[in-house]
Structures are given as structure tokens and as C-alpha cells.
N, C-alpha and C positions, 0 to 999 in steps of 0.2 A: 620209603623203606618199608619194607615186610610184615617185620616187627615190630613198627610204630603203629602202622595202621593195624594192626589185630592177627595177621598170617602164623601162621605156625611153623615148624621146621620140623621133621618127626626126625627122631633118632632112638637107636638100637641100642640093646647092653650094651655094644662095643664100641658104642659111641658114635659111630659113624651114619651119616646120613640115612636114610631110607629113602631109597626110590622106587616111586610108585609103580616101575617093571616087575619089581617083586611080589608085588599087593595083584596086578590084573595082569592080564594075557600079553605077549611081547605084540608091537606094533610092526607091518611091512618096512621090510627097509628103507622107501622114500620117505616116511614118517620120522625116522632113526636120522635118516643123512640130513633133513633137510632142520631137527632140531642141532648138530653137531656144528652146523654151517651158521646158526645164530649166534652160538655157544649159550644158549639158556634151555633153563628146564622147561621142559612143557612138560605141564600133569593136569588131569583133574585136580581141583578143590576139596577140599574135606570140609564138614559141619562147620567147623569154627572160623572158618575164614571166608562164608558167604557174606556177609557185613562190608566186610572192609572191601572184599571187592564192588559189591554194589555201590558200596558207597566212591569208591575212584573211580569208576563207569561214569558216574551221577557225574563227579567234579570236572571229567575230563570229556563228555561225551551226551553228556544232557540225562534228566528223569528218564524219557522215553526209553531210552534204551537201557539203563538200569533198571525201568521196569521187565524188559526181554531177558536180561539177565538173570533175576529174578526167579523166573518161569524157568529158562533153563538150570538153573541150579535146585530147584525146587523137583524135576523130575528125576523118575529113577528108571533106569539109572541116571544120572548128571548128564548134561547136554551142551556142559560148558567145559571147553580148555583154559588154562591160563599159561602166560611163560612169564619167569620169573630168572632173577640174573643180580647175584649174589642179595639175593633177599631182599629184591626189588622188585614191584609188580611192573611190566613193562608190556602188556597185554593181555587177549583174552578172546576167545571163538567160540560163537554157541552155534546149537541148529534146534529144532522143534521149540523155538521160544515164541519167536512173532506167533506162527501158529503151525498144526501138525505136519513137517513134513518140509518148513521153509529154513533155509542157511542162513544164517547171520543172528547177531549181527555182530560183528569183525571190528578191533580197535586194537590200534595200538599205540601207544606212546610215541608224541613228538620228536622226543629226543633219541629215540633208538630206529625209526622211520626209515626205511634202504638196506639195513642189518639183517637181513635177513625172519626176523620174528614173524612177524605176520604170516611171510609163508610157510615155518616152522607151525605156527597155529593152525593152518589150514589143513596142512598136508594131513596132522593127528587128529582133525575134525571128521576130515577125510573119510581116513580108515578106519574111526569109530561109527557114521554114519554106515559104514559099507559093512561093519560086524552087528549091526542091527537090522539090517536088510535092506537099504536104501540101493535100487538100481540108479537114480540117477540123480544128481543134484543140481539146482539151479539158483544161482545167484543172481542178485536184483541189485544194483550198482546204481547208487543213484544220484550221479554222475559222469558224463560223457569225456571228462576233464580229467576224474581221477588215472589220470597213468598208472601210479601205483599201485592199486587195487585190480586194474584190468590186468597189469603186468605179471603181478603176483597169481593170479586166478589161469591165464593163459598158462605159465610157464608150469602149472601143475594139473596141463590137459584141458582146461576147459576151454568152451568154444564160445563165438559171440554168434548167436541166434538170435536177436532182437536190438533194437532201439526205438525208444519212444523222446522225438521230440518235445523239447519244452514241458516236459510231461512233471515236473513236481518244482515245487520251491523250496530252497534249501540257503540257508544264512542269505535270506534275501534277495535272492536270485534267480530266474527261471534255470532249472537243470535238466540235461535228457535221463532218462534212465535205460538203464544198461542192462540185456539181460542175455548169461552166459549157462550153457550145461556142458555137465561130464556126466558122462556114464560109472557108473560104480560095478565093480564084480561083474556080473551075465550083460547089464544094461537091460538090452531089450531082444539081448541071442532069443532066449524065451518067455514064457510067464510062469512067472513063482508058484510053485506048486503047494 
């Protein structure tokens, strides 16, 4: 829950929620459709509720990556989404956190896993990387096995460009890693002037 772990919920004179369409610029509508199809909120984070999320990264996902978290919640602008679903954290998308310019890292809760979230967190990753200038994005899957993750990235344009055999160990196991691009906005029509 939300609220137990530290999450905030902002709200107006009139009582009624705030969302954060109203605070920054409206998202494309593959961003809009693909959060309505989870039914949870995707937003950035605010100040006060960087903690709680690092800290259920940590519990659910290891140090490592609530160190990435971290980093992306540390930059400005923020480089982290989360989707939440009636005042529950149920995921969370970063990009420029491992380091300048790289996606991930991508998590979502067990129990919401096929619900559509995760590709709701991408797609707003998305089209926040693409309003900052990113032509193209490339994802590092580091796993050959995850269906899910390839499924999710595929069905929102990207391509699979690479595989590296046996190439990392992961919960003890030799894994391949996967490596997928989309083009954003021009791509590569030109070069950025």
C-alpha cells in the first residue's frame, strides 16, 4: 500500500485528485491508451515518495537496481515512471540511470505481471525519452527466456538486433542477453541539428 510505505496522493481545494496531466505536457496517445488498458496511474514521482519507492525496488528487485533507481529519480528532470493502482505501488521505468543514455531498468510486481503495467510504463518511458531528444532506444534483456519482457518491448515497436549467448548469470544461471531498438521521433531520417 501507498500510504504505508511513505507515497503521497496530491489533492486540490475541491478535493479531488490531481493528475499529473495537469502539472506537465499531455503524453501521445499510445502512452494514454496503453495506461487505460492497465487501469493504473502512470506518473512521475514527487520529492517525497523517492524512499519508499527505492526502498520496494530494494525488497522486490535487489540493491542493484534501487541503486539505478536512485540515479534516475535523482535527475532533472526525473527519469523514473511509476504505476500505481488504487494506492498501491505496482511498478516503475527508468532510463539514464545504469548510465547516460541507457533504458531500464523495468520492474514490475508479481502479482499484477500479463495486466498490462509494464507496457503502460514503457510506452510513458517512451515518449518521455523521445520529448528529451532520444532518436533511439535500446534495450538489454538479460534474458533469452523472459517472454514477457521481449513481448512487451516488441509489441511497442522495438526490434530484436542482437543476442549474446550465455553471456551473463542471473539467480544462478547462465543467461543470453537480448538486445532490442526503436527508433524515436526522426530516428536516424537525419542528424540533430
Amino acid at each position: 500500500n501507498l500510504q504505508r510505505c511513505g507515497l503521497v496522493s496530491l489533492v486540490v481545494a475541491s478535493g479531488r485528485p490531481l493528475t499529473m496531466d495537469m502539472l506537465i505536457k499531455l503524453y501521445p496517445q499510445e502512452a494514454l491508451q496503453a495506461a487505460k488498458v492497465a487501469g493504473a496511474v502512470v506518473r512521475k514521482p514527487i520529492g517525497p515518495e523517492h524512499t519508499a519507492i527505492t526502498n520496494w525496488v530494494a525488497s522486490r528487485f535487489g540493491p542493484g537496481w534501487a541503486s539505478e533507481v536512485q540515479v534516475a529519480l535523482s535527475n532533472r528532470p526525473i527519469t523514473c515512471w511509476i504505476a500505481t493502482r488504487d494506492s498501491t505501488l505496482l511498478g516503475f521505468a527508468c532510463f539514464d540511470a545504469t548510465a547516460r543514455g541507457f533504458f531500464g531498468p523495468i520492474g514490475v510486481d508479481d502479482a499484477v505481471r500479463g495486466q498490462g503495467v509494464g507496457k503502460s510504463l514503457v510506452a510513458r518511458l517512451l515518449a518521455d525519452a523521445e520529448g528529451a531528444g532520444f532518436r533511439q532506444m535500446i534495450a538489454v534483456i538479460g534474458d533469452s527466456e523472459n517472454i514477457g519482457s521481449i513481448g512487451v518491448h516488441t509489441s511497442l515497436g522495438f526490434k530484436q538486433v542482437g543476442l549474446l549467448r550465455a553471456s551473463g548469470l542471473k539467480f544462478g544461471r547462465w543467461v543470453d542477453t537480448v538486445y532490442m531498438q526503436r527508433a524515436l521521433g526522426r530516428g536516424d531520417v537525419d542528424v540533430p541539428g
